[in-house]
C-alpha positions as CSV (number, residue, x, y, z in Angstrom):
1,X,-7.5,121.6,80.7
2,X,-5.9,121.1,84.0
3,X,-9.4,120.8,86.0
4,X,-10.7,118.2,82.9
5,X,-7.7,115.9,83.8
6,X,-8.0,116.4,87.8
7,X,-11.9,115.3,87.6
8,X,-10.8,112.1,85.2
9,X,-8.2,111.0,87.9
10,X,-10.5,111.9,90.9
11,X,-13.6,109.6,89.2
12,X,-10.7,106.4,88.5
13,X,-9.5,107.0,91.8
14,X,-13.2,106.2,93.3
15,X,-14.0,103.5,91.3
16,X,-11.4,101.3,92.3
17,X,-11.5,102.6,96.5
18,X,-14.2,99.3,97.2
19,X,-11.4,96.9,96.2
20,X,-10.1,96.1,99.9
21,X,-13.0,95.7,101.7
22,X,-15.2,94.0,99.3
23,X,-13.0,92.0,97.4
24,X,-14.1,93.1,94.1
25,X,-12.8,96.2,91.7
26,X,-15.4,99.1,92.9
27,X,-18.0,99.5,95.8
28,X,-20.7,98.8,92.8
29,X,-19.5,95.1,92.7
30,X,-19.6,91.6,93.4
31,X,-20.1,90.7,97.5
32,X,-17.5,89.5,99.3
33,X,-16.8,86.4,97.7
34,X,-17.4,83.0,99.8
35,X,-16.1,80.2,97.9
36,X,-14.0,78.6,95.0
37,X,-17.6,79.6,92.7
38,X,-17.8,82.6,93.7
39,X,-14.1,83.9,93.9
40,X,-14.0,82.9,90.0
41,X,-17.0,84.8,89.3
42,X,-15.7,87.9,91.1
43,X,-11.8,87.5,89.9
44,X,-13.5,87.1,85.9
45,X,-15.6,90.1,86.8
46,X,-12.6,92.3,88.1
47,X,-10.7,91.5,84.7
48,X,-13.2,92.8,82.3
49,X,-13.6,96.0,84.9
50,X,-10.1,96.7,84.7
51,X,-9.9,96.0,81.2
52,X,-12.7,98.4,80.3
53,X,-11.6,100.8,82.7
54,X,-8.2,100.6,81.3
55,X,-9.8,101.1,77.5
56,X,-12.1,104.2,78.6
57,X,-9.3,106.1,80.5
58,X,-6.9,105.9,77.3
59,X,-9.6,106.9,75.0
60,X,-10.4,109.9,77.3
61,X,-7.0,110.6,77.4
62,X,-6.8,110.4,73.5
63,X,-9.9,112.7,73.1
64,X,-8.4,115.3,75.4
65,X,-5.3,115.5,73.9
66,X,-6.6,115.6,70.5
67,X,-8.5,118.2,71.4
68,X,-6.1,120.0,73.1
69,X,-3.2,119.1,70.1
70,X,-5.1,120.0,67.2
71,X,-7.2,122.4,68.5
72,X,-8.5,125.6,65.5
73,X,-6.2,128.1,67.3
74,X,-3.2,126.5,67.0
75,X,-4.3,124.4,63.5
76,X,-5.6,127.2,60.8
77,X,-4.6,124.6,58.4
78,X,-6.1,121.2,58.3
79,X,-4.3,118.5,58.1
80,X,-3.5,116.2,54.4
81,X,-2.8,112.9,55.9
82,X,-5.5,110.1,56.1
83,X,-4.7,107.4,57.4
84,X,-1.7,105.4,59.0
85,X,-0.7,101.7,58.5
86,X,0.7,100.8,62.1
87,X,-1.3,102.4,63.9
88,X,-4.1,100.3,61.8
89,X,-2.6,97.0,63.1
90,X,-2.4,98.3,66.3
91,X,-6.1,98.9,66.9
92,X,-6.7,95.5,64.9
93,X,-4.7,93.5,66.9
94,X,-5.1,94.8,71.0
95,X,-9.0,93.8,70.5
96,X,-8.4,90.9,69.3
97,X,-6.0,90.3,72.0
98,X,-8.6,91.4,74.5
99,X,-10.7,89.4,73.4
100,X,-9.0,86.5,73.6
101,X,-7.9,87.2,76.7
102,X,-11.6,88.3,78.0
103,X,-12.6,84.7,76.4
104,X,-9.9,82.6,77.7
105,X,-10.7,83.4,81.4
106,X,-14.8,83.5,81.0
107,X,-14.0,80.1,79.8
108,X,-11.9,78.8,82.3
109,X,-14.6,80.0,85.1
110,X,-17.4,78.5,83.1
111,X,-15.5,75.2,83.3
112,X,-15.1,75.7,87.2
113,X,-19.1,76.4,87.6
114,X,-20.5,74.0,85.4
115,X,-17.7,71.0,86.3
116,X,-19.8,69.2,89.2
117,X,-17.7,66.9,92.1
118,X,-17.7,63.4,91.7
119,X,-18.4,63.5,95.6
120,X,-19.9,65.2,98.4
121,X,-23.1,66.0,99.4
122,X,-26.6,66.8,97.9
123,X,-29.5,68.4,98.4
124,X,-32.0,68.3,96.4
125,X,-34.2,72.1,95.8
126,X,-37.6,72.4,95.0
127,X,-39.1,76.1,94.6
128,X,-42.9,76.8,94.8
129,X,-45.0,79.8,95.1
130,X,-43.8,81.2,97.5
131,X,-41.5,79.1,99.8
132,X,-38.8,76.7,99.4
133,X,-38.1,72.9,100.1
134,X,-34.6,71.5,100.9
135,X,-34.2,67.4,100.5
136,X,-31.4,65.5,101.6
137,X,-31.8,62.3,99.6
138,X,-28.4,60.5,100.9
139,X,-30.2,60.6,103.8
140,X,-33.9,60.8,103.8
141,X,-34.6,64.4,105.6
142,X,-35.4,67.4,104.8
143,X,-34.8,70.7,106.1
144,X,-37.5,72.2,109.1
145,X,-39.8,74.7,108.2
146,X,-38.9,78.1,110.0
147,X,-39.9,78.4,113.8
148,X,-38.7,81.9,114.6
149,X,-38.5,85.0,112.8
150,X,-35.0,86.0,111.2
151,X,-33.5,88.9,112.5
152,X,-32.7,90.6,109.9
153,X,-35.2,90.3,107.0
154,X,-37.9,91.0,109.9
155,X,-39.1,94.4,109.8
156,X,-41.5,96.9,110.9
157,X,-44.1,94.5,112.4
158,X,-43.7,92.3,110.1
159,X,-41.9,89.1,111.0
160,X,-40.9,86.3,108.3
161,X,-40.0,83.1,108.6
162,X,-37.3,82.0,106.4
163,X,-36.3,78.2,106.0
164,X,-32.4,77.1,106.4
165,X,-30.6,75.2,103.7
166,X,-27.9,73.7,106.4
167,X,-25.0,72.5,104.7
168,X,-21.5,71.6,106.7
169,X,-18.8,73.8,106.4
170,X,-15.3,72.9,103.7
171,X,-17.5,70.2,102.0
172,X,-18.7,70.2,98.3
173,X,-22.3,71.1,98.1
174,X,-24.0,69.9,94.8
175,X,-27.4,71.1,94.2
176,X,-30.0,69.3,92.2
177,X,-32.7,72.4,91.5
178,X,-36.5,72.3,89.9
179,X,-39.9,73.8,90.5
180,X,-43.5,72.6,91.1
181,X,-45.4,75.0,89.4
182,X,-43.9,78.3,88.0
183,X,-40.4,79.4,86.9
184,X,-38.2,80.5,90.1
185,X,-34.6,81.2,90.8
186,X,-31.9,79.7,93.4
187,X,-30.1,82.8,94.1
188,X,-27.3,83.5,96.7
189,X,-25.0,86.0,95.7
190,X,-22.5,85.7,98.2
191,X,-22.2,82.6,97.2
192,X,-22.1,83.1,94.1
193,X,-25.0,81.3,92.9
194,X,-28.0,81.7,91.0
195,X,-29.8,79.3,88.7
196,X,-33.3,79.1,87.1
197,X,-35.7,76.6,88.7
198,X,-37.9,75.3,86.2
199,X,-41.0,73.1,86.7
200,X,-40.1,69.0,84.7
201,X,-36.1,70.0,84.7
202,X,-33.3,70.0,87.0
203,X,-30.4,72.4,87.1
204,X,-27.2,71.8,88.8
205,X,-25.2,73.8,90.9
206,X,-22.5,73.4,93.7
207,X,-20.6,75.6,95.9
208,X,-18.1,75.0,98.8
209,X,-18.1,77.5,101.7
210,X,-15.0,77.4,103.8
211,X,-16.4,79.3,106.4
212,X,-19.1,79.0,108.4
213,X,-22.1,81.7,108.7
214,X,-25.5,82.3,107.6
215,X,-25.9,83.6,103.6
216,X,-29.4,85.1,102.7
217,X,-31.0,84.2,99.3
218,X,-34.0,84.6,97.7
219,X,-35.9,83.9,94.5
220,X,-34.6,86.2,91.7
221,X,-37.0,85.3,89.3
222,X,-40.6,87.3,89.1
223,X,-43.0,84.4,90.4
224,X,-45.5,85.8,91.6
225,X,-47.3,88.3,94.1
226,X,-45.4,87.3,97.0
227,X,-41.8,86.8,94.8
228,X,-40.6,89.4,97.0
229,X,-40.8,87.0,100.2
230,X,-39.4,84.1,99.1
231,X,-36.4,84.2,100.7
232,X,-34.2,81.4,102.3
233,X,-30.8,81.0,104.5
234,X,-27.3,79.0,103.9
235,X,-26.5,78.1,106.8
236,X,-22.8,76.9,106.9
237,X,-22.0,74.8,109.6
238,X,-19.1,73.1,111.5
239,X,-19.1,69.2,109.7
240,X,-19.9,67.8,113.7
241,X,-22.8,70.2,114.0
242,X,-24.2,68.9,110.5
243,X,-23.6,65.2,111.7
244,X,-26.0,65.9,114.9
245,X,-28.5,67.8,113.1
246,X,-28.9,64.8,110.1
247,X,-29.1,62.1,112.9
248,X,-31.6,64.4,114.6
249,X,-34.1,64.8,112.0
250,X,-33.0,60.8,111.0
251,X,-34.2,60.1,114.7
252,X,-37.3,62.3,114.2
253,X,-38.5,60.2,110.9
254,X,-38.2,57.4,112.7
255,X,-34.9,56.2,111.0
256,X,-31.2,54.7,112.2
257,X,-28.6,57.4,113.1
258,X,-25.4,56.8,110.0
259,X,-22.3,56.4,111.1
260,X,-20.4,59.4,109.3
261,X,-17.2,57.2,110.5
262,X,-17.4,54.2,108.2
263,X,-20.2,55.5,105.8
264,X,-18.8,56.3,102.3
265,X,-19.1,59.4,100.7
266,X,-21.9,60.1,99.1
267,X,-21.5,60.1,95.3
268,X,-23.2,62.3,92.8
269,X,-24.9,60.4,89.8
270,X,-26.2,63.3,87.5
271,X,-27.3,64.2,83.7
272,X,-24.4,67.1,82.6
């Protein structure tokens, strides 16, 4: 008996030993979270863990003790009762409960995620077997095809070449998402994202990451023979480094350099 209850606490123990470092209840989770979109994805997440966790350690407990309680040894004589009215209630009303609460905060992130900004900046994504392209239609650009071979997806002689979504830092990204020939998926968990891209609709999604750093993301929808290289990179950047880069490629199409000083924000127009 005493080993049976030692191994339960040793296995809730581990579950819950990711928490610090990963932000999220277990090592099995959610990435660190990067973002108001992804924190409430990884905070509704943690709930229902702890919930269930919660629920199956109790019913363990129950088992075990029945077991232990009522066991034949000690029992010869079964017992007359068959049922019991509170207790009834009880197990009635806590799932109800949990339920409402398990709803009430699902909700209240799905009206986070799917609430768009009234302002910020857009970028338009366009999937296609198997690569990406990144518009900027405030300002006419779009992102540079891949020069150099990324680090870290690179391996084993086998260099790819993954284009940057470059996006400044603190700033609410809004992302108007489609396809040219096949169904795709924006996915970029550490952001918290991920969104079909289907060919004749647009999805929309936005994020704000208030740090800066490079996010890897790849399709996450089977597209295809090569699905499994169709990766792409948030780059965050600092809001002066994302200034310079849109006046670069500006200057490169031929265009005026905008004056981020007295240029209004760029405003979202969208279909919810």
């Amino acid at each position: 008996m005493h080993r049976i209850l030692l191994t339960a606490l040793c296995t809730l123990v581990l579950a819950s030993t990711g928490f610090a470092e990963v932000n999220t209840a277990h090592p099995l989770g959610f990435p660190t979270a990067i973002g108001s979109v992804a924190e409430k994805i990884t905070l509704t997440y943690n709930l229902i863990f702890w919930i269930c966790l919660v629920i199956f350690a109790f019913v363990q407990i129950l088992i075990l003790y029945a077991i232990y309680k009522f066991r034949r040894s000690k029992n010869p004589t079964p017992a007359t009762f068959s049922h019991n009215n509170l207790i009834e209630v009880v197990w009635t009303a806590v799932p109800v409960l949990i339920c409402a609460v398990i709803a009430w905060a699902s909700f209240d992130a799905m009206k986070h995620i799917r609430t768009m900004p009234e302002a910020g900046e857009t970028v338009e994504v366009i999937a296609y077997q198997f690569g990406w392209e990144f518009d900027y239609p405030d300002y006419g650009i779009s992102a540079e095809e891949a020069t150099e071979a990324h680090t870290q997806l690179s391996s084993a002689g086998v260099d790819r070449y993954v284009k940057d979504i470059i996006v400044p830092v603190d700033t609410d990204i809004v992302l108007h998402i489609t396809a040219r020939d096949v169904i795709h998926a924006f996915y970029a968990p550490d952001l918290g994202l991920k969104i079909d891209a289907v060919p004749g609709r647009i999805n929309y999604a936005w994020f704000n990451a208030p740090k800066e750093g490079d996010y890897i993301g790849q399709c996450a929808e089977l597209c295809g023979s090569a699905h499994g290289e169709m990766f792409f990179n948030v780059k965050v950047v600092s809001k002066a480094e994302y200034r310079a880069w849109v006046n670069k490629m500006r200057s490169e199409n031929g265009e005026a350099p905008v004056d981020f000083d007295t240029a209004p924000s760029p405003t979202m127009a969208m279909s919810q």
